[in-house]
C-alpha positions in Angstrom: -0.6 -3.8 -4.0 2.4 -2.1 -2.2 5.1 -0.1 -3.7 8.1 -1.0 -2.6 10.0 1.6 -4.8 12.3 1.1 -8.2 9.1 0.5 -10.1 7.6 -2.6 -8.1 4.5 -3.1 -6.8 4.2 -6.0 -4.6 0.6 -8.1 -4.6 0.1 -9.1 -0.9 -3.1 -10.3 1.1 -3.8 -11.2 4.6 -6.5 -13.6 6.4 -7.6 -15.2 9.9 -7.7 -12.9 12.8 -6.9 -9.8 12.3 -5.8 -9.8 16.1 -3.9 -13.3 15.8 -0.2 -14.2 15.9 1.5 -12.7 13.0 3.0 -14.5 10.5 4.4 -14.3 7.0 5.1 -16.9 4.3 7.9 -17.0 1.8 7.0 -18.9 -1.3 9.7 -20.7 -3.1 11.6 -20.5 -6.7 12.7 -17.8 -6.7 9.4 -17.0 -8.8 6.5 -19.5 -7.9 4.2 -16.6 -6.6 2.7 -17.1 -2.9 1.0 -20.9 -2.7 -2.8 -20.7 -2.8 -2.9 -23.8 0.1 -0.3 -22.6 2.1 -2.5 -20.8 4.6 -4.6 -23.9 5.5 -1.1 -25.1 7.7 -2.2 -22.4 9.6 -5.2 -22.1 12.4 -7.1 -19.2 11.0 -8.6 -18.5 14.5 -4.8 -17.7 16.2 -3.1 -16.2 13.2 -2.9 -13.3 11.2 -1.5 -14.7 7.4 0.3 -12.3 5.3 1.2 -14.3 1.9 2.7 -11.6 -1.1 4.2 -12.5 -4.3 7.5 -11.8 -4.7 9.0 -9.4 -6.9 8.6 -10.0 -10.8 6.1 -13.0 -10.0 2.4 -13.9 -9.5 0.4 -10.2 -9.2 3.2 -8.5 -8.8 4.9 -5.9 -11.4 6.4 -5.8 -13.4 6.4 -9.6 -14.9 9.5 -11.2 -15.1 8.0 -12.8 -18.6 8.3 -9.7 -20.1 11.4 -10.1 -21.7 11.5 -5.7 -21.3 11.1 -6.2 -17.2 14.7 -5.9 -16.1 15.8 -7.8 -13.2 18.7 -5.4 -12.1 16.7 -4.7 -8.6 15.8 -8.4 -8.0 18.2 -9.7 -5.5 18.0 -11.3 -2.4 18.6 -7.9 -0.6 15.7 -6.0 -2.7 13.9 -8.8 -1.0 14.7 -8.7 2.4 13.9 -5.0 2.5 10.4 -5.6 0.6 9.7 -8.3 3.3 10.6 -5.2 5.7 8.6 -3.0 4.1 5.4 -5.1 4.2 5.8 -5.5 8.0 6.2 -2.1 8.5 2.9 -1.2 6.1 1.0 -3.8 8.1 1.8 -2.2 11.6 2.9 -5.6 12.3 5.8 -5.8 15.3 7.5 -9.2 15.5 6.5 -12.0 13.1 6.3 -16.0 12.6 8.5 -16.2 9.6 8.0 -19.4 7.1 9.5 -20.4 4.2 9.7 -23.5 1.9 12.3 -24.1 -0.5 14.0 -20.8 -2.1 11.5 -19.9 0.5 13.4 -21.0 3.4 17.0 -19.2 2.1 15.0 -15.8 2.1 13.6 -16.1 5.4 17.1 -16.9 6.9 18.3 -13.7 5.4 15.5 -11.6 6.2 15.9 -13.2 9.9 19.8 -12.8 10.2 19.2 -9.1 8.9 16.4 -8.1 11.4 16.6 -10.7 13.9 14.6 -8.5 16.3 11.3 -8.7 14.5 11.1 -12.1 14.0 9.5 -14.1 16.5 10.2 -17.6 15.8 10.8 -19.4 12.2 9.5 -22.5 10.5 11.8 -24.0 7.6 10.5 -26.5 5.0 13.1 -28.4 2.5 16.0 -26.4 3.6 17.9 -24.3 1.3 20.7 -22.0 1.7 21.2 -21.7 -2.1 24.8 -21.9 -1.9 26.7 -22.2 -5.1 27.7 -25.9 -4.0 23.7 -26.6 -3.5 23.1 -25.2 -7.1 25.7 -27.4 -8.5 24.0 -30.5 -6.9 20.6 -29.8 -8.1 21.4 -28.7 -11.7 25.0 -30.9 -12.4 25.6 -33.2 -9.7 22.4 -35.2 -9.5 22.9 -35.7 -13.1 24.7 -39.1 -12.3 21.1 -40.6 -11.1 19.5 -39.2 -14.1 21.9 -39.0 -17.1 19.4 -39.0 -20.2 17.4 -35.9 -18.8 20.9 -34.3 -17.4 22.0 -34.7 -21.0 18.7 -33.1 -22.7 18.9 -30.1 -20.4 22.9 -29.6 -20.5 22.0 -30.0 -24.7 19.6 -27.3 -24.7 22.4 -24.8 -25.2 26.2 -25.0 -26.1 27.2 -22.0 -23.6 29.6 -23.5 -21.3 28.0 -21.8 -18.4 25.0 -23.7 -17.9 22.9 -21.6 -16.0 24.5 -18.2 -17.5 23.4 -19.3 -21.2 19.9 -20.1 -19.5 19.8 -16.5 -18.3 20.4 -15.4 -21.3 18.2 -17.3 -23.2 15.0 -16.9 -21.2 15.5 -13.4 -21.5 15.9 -13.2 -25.1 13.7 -10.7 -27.4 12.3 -14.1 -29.5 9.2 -15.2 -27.8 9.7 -19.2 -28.9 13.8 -18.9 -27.7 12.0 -18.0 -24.1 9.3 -20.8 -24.3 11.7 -23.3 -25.4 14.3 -22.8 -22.7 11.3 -22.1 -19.9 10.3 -25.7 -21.1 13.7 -27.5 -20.9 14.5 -25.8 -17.7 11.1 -26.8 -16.6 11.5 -30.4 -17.7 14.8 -31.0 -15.5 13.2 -29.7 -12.5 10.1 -32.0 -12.9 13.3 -34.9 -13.4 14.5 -34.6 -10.5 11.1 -34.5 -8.2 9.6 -37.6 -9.9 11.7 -40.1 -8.3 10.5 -39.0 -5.1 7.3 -40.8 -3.2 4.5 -39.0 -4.4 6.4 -37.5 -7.2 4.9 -35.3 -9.6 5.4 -32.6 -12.3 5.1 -29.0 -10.7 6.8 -27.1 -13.0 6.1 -27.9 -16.5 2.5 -27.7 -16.1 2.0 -24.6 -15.1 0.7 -21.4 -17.4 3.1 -20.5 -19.7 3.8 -16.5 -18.3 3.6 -18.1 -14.9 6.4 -21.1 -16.0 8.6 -18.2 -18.3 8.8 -15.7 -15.0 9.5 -18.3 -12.7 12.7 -20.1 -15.0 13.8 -16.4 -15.3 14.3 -16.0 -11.7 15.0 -19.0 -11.4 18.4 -18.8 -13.9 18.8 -15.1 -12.8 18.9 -15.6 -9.1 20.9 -19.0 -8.9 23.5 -18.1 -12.2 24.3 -15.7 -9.4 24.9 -17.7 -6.4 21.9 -15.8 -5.4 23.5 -12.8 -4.8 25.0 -14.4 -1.2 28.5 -14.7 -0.4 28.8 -19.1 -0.1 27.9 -19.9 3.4 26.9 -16.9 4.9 23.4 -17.9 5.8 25.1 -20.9 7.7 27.4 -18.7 9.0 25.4 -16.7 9.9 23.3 -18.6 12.2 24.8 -18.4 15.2 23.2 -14.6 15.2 20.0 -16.5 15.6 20.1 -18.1 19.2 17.5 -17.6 21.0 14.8 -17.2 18.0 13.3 -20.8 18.0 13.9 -22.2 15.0 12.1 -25.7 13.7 13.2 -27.1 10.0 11.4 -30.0 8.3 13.5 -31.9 5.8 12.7 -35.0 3.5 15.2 -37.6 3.9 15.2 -38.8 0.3 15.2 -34.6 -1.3 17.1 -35.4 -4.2 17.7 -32.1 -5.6 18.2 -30.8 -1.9 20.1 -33.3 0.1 19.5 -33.3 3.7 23.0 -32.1 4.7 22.3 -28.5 4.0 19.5 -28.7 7.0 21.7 -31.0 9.2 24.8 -28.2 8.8 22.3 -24.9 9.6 20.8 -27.2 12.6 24.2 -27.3 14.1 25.2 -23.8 13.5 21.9 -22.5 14.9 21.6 -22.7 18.9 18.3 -24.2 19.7 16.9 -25.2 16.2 15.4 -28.3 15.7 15.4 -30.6 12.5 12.8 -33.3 11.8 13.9 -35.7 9.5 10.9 -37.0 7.4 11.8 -40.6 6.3 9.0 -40.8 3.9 9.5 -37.6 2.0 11.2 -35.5 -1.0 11.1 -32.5 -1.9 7.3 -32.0 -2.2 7.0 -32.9 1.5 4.6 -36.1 3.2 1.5 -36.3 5.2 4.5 -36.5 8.0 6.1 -33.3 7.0 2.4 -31.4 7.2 2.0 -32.7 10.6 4.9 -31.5 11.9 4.5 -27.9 9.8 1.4 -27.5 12.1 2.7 -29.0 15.5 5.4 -26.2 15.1 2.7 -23.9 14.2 0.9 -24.1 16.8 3.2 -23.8 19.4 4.8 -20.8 17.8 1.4 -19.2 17.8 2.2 -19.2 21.7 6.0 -17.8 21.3 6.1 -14.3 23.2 
């Protein structure tokens, strides 16, 4: 555990060599807690893998599904500076950053705001959480799935959609939170399922795990994420010279490939593979290429 000040205590772990390339992973959400299979994309024998759960999330603490945890130093910012503070409390000089998802939007900021200890990044189902990307995923892709767009805009009659979520899944009534964790949670498992492979990811999981995660979830991304709109594309220019490789399902229906296309021409040197056969949950295809790029940043200087 690592305190990272303003009451939070981070859970964090490492594995492989201890004397390997390092690298850290950025789980996605915001919320999910660090992915118990992520590290296998990895070879143990050439890296050293820091995973952590993020703040409010997993083993960290306080839980965001304590209705009493406030969220007032959860932003993206608070994050990028835990992120710094781990590397620093690891003795760790430059690192492989990766980052799926939510994931991916925090490792572009953490790599646009210290550029200099990042060795080279790995992107998976780019995000940059813009407030035009949230629109898609929780009102525009409504039009290819109108009965469950209906049951999740009907959950609450607040005009701001993702506001009254906010509100609701921090309310003092336990069943108000459970309720709105599980229509929230529904929608999300909507739009994955038409994908190849498609699956519910969200609705099944525990119910503290599934109540912290919607929170950050609505909190973070009622918010615009706490990012001006565009800056991480904007932004990438800064990283030239970091290499850069970003894995994107072609048919990501809740994250159409256009945000990766845009931050692949903005950043000098990146390359995007296009996985024809994949969503959002990623392919056999998109694993490969997670570990070709893995192993030739385990080489980057």
């Amino acid at each position: 555990m690592l305190d990272v000040g303003d009451g939070q205590r981070l859970r964090w772990d490492v594995r492989g060599n201890p004397d390997g390339t390092p690298a850290v992973v950025l789980h996605g959400g915001p919320g999910s807690g660090a992915p118990t299979g992520m590290h296998r994309s990895f070879d143990p024998d050439r890296y050293r893998i820091v995973q952590f759960d993020q703040r409010g999330c997993g083993g960290s603490t306080p839980h965001a599904s304590d209705p009493a945890t406030s969220l007032a130093a959860n932003t993206t910012a608070h994050l990028v500076a835990d992120v710094e503070r781990l590397r620093e409390h690891l003795g760790v000089d430059r690192w492989v950053v990766v980052g799926g998802s939510w994931g991916s939007t925090l490792a572009l900021a953490y790599a646009q705001a210290h550029p200099e200890r990042v060795r080279a990044v790995l992107l998976v189902a780019v995000t940059t959480t813009r407030r035009s990307e949230i629109d898609w995923l929780y009102r525009g892709v409504g039009r290819f799935l109108p009965r469950e767009w209906e049951a999740f805009r009907a959950h609450h009659d607040d005009p701001d959609l993702l506001g009254g979520y906010d509100r609701l899944l921090a309310d003092p009534d336990a069943g108000v939170r459970e309720r709105a964790a599980l229509a929230w949670a529904t929608w999300e498992d909507a739009v994955l399922s038409p994908e190849p492979g498609g699956r519910a990811v969200y609705a099944v999981r525990p119910p503290r795990e599934l109540l912290a995660l919607t929170r950050l979830c609505a909190h973070y991304f009622s918010r615009g994420a706490f990012l001006e709109e565009g800056a991480l594309i904007r932004g990438a220019a800064a990283l030239g010279g970091i290499p850069g490789v970003l894995v994107h399902g072609r048919l990501d229906l809740g994250g159409p490939l256009v945000t990766a296309w845009e931050l692949a021409q903005a950043w000098p040197g990146a390359a995007l593979h296009v996985v024809e056969d994949a969503g959002h949950l990623g392919s056999a295809e998109s694993g490969r290429l997670m570990r070709e790029a893995l192993e030739r940043f385990a080489d980057a200087p």
